[in-house]
C-alpha positions as semicolon CSV with decimal commas, in nm:
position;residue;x (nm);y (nm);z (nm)
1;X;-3,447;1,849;-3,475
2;X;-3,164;1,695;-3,542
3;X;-2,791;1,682;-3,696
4;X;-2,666;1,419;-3,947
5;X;-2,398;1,325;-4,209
6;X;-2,153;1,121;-4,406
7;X;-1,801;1,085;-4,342
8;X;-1,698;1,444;-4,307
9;X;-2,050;1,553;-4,315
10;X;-2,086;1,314;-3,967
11;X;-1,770;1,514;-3,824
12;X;-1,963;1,844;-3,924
13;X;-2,251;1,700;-3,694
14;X;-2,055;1,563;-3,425
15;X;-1,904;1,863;-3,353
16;X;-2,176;2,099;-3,381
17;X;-2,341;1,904;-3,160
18;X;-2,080;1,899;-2,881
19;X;-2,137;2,249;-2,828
20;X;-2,513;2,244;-2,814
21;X;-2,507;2,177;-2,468
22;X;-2,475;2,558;-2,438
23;X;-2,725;2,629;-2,678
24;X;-3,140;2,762;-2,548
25;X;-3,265;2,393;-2,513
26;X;-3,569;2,460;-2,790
27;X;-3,262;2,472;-3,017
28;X;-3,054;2,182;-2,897
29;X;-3,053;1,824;-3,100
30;X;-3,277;1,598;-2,998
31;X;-3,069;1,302;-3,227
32;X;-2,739;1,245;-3,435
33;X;-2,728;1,034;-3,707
34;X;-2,392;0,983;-3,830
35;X;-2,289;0,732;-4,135
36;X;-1,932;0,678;-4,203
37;X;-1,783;0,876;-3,895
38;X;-1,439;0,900;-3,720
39;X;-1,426;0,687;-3,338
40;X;-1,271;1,022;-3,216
41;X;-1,323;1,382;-3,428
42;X;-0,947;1,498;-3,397
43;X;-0,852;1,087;-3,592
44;X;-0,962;1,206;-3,896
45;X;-0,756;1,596;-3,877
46;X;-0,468;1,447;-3,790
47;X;-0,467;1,081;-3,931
48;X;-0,712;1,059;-4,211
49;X;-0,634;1,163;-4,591
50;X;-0,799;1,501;-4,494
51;X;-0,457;1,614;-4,321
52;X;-0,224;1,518;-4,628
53;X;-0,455;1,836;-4,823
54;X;-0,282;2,091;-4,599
55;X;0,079;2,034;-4,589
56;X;0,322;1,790;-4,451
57;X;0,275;1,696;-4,085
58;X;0,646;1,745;-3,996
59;X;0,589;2,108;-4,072
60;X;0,272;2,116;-3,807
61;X;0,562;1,890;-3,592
62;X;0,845;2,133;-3,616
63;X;0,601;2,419;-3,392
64;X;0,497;2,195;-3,128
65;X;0,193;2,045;-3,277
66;X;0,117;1,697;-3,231
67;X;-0,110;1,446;-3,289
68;X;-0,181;1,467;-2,864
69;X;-0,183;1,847;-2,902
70;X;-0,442;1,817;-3,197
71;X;-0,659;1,595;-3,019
72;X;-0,667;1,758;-2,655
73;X;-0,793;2,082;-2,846
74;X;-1,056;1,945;-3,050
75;X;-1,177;1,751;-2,728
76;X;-1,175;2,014;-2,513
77;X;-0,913;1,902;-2,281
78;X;-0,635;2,095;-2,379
79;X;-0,478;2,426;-2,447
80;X;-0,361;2,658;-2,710
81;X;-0,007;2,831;-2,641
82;X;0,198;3,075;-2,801
């Protein structure tokens, strides 16, 4: 088995796929193929056209939230407050 997509579709994957290390290993990925995807998963939240949807950033900005807070959460290396 594996996971795969395009642009957001390939974000989809990669992050699915970062948890599957916790997953039965019959169930776990055995490849990725991603087409079109983001260096790091938290770029394309917080710097791709994807972000401008939601709302201004200086709104996210004004409660704490940057673009290091962003990224430490969505790599695992961080922590939610508040």
């Amino acid at each position: 088995m594996g996971f795969g997509g395009i642009s957001l579709g390939a974000l989809t994957a990669q992050l699915a796929s970062s948890l599957a290390h916790t997953w039965p290993a019959d169930c776990r990925p055995d490849a990725l193929y991603l087409i079109a995807h983001s260096d790091h998963m938290s770029a394309a939240i917080t710097e791709g056209a994807l972000s401008r949807l939601w709302e201004d950033p200086s709104h996210a900005e004004a409660h704490g939230w940057t673009v290091e807070t962003a990224r430490d959460l969505v790599n695992g290396t961080g922590s939610a407050s508040g």
